[in-house]
N, C-alpha and C positions, 0 to 999 in steps of 0.2 A: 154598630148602629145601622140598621137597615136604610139603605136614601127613599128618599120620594118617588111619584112616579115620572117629577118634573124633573128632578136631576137624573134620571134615570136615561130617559129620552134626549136630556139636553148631552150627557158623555156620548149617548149612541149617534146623535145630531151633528156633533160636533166633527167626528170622523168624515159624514158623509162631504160636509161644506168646508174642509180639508180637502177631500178627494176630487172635488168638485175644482175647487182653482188649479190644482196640479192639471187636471185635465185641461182645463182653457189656458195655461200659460205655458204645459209642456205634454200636453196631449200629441201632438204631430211629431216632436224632437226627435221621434226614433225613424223619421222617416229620413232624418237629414245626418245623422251620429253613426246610424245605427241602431240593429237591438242591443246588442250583447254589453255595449255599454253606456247605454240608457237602463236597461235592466239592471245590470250592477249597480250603479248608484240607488236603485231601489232599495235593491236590498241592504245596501248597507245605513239607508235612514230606517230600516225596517227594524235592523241591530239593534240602530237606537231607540226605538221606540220600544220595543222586549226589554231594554235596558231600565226606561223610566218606568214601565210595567212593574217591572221587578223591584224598583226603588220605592215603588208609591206609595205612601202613608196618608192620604188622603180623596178628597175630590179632583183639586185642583191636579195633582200629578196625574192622574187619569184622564185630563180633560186634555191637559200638554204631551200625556202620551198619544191619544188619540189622533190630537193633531199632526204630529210627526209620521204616524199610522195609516192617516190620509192620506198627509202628501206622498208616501212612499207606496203606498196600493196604485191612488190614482197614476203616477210616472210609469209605473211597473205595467197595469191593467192593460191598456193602448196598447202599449209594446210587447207585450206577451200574447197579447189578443190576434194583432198584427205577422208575429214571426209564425203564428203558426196557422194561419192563413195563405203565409208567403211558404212554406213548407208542403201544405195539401190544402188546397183549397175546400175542398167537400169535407175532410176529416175534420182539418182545421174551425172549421164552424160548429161539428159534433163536439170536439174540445173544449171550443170557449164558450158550450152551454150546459156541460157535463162538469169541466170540474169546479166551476164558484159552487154549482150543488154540494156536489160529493164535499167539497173543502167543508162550506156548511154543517153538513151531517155529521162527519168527523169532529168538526171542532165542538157541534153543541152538545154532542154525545160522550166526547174523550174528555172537555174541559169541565161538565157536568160529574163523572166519575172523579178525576181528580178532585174535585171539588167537597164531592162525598166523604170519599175512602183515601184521598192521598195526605203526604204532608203536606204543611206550609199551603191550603189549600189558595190562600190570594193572591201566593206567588209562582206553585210550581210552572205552571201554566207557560210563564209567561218565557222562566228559563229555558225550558226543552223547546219552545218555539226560535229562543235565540239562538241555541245551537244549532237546531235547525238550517236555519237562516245562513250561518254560520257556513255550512256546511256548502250549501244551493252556492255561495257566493265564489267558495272555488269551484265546485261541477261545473258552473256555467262557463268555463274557460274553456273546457273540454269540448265542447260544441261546436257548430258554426255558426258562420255569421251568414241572414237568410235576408238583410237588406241593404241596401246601397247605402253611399252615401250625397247626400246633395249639398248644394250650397244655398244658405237663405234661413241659416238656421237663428239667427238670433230676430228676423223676421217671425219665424217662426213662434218665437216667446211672447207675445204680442198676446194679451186675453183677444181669443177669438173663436169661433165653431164653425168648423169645416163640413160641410155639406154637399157634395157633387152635385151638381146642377139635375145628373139621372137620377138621381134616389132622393131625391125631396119628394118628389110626391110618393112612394110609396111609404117612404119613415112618415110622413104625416098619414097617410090609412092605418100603419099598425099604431101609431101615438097612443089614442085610446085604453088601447088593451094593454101596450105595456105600460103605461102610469099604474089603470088600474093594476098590472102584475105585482110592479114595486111596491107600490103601496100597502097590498098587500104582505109583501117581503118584509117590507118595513117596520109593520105592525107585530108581525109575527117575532122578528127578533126584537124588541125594544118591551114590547109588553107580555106577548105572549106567557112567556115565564112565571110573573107577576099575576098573571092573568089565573091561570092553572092552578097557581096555590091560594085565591083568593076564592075560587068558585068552589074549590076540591075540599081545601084546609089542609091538603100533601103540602109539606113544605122541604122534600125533597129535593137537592139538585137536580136527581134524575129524571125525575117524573115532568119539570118544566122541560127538561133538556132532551127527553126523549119525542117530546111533541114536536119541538124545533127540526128536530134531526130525522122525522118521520116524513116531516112538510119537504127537508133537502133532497133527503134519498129518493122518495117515493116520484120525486122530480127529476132525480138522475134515472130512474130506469127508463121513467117514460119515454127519456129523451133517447134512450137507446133503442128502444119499443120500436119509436117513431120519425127514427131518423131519416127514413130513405122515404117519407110521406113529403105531398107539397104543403111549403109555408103556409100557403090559405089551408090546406086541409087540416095542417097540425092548428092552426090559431081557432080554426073549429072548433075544432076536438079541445084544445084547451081551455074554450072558456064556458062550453057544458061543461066538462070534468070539474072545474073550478066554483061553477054557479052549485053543484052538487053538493060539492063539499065544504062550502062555507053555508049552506042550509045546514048539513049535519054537525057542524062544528058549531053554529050556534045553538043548537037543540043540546049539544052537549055542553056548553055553557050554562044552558039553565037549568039543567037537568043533573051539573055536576057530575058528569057521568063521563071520566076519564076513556075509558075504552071507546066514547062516540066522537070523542073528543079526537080522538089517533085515528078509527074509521073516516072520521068528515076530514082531519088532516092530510090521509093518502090520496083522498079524490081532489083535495084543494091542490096538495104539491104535487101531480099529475098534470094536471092543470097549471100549475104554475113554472113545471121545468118545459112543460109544449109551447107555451106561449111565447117564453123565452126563447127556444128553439125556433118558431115559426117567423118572430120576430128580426132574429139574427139572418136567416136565411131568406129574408125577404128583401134586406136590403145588402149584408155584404158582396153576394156574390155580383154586386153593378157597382161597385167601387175597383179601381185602378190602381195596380200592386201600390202606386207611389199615396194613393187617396186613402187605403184603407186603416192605418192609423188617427189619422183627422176624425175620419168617418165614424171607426171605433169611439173615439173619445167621446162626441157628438151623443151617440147614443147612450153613451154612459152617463152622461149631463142629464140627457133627460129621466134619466130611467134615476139615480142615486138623487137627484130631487124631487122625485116622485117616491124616494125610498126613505127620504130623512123630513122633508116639511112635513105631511101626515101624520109621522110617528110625532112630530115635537107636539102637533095640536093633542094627536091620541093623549099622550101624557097630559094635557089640562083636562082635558074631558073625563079620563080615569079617577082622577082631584076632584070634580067637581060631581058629577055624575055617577061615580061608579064603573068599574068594568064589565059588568051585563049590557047595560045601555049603551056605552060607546061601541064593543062588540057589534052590535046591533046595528049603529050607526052607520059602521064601516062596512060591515057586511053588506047592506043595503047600498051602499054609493059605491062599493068595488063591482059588485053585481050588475047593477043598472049603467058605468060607465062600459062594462066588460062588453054588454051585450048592447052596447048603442053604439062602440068601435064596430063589431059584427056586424051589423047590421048595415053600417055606412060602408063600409068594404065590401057589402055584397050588393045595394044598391046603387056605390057606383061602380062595379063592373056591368051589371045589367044596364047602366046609363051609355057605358061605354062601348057595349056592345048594339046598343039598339037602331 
């Protein structure tokens, strides 16, 4: 039996505000542990959650795996974000805006196929992810350790958000533009899918999944494209790309027209991997090796509740309204947020300069 688009939103919801407390109660902990084994305990609640995956015979198990899913991303995210910040500073930032894409792409495309054409399609998924897992959790021994340890860690458990006193004011200029990113993000994996076969009447895994997975890729290139540009240039360039392609992406929503639907996709996720890009490199590199965990978290806060409230409302609006309309909706207020960010980031430089 197919869910709603409220239960739909509220399983995808539930992950984010999951990932969300891990970050304010152990977002900084690898600053004081360690990565390598702050990462392992990731992983191994990550087991568990591929494990309930693979159990679920309902809503409910999906909502409890989810939860275990968050907390084990958000722990992990920071600290993975972090090590490899603390390994190459300039890479490190191309990294942690390249592979949540790529991972993206992969998943909505590979778990789409399964879905199709494999067996046991509600479970395979879930098993080769825990091998996976499985797998990463001895590799990671094999590595090194790329952060100190301090002392202050259970200080550190404390719900809080770490903000350097140097990068508040630029995380508040890009605010804007990543809300509007995420939210877009948001929308796109929660509905989107749902979206595609209601406008299309394909009720293909693949054809939802290829949209998904067109929005990640087409965002990891960019950010290879436009790695060696500046932040403000890339946040430019991302949110023309972005205002383009959610034009074309709602013409191909009314127009049903799959193939405007994947063109307006590659100019949105171009737009959506730059911004992210621009975003990240506008504030990591003024965090201090021991800040830049906090810092990571910080951002992830804001950006993973700009990525899951949105989507919870999208799902009432989808209910009540229809998915054209809210389309529309959102299209309209990611646009107009995107390009009033822009706009303040360049009126106060010119204030600043004057």
């Amino acid at each position: 039996m197919p869910f709603s688009p409220i239960l739909i939103t509220v399983i995808f919801a539930v992950y984010a505000f999951a990932l969300l407390a891990a970050l304010l109660i152990a977002g900084s902990i690898s600053d004081h542990l360690g990565r390598r084994p702050v990462i392992f305990g990731a992983l191994l609640l990550e087991i568990a959650a591929m494990a309930l995956f693979s159990l679920a015979s309902g809503p409910e198990w999906l909502i409890a795996a989810r939860i275990v899913q968050g907390l084990a991303t958000g722990i992990a995210g920071a600290s993975l974000g972090a090590a490899l910040v603390d390994i190459d500073r300039a890479k490190g930032q191309i990294v942690n805006s390249i592979a949540p894409l790529s991972g993206m792409a992969i998943g909505a495309i590979g778990t789409s196929a399964l879905i199709q054409y494999g067996p046991e399609p509600l479970h395979l998924v879930y098993a080769l992810l825990l091998v996976a897992f499985v797998v990463q959790a001895f590799a990671l021994w094999l590595t090194r350790e790329t952060g100190d340890r301090r002392p202050g860690v259970f200080n550190s458990l404390k719900p809080s958000i770490s903000i350097p006193q140097q990068v508040r004011r630029p995380l508040a200029l890009v605010a804007p533009i990543n809300i509007a990113n995420w939210t877009l993000g948001g929308f796109y994996l929660s509905l989107v899918p749902s979206l595609v076969a209601s406008t299309t009447g394909s009720r293909a895994p693949l054809t939802g999944g290829a949209v998904v997975a067109a929005l990640m890729l087409s965002g990891a290139v960019a950010v290879l494209l436009r790695r060696s540009r500046s932040p403000k240039g890339n946040l430019a360039f991302g949110v023309g790309a972005q205002t383009i392609g959610i034009a074309t992406v709602v013409a191909g929503v009314h127009f049903a027209n799959v193939p405007l639907l994947l063109i307006g996709t590659l100019f949105t996720g171009a737009g959506f991997g730059t911004n992210f890009l621009g975003a990240i490199g506008a504030i990591m590199p003024l965090a201090k090796p021991e800040e830049r965990a906090g810092l990571l978290s910080a951002f992830y806060i804001q950006s993973y509740l700009a990525f899951s409230l949105p989507a919870i409302l999208a799902g009432f609006l989808a209910k009540s309204i229809g998915y054209d309309t809210t389309t529309d909706i959102y299209a309209i207020a990611i646009v107009l947020i995107s390009l009033g960010g822009l706009t303040a980031m360049r009126t106060t430089k010119e204030t600043a300069t004057a």
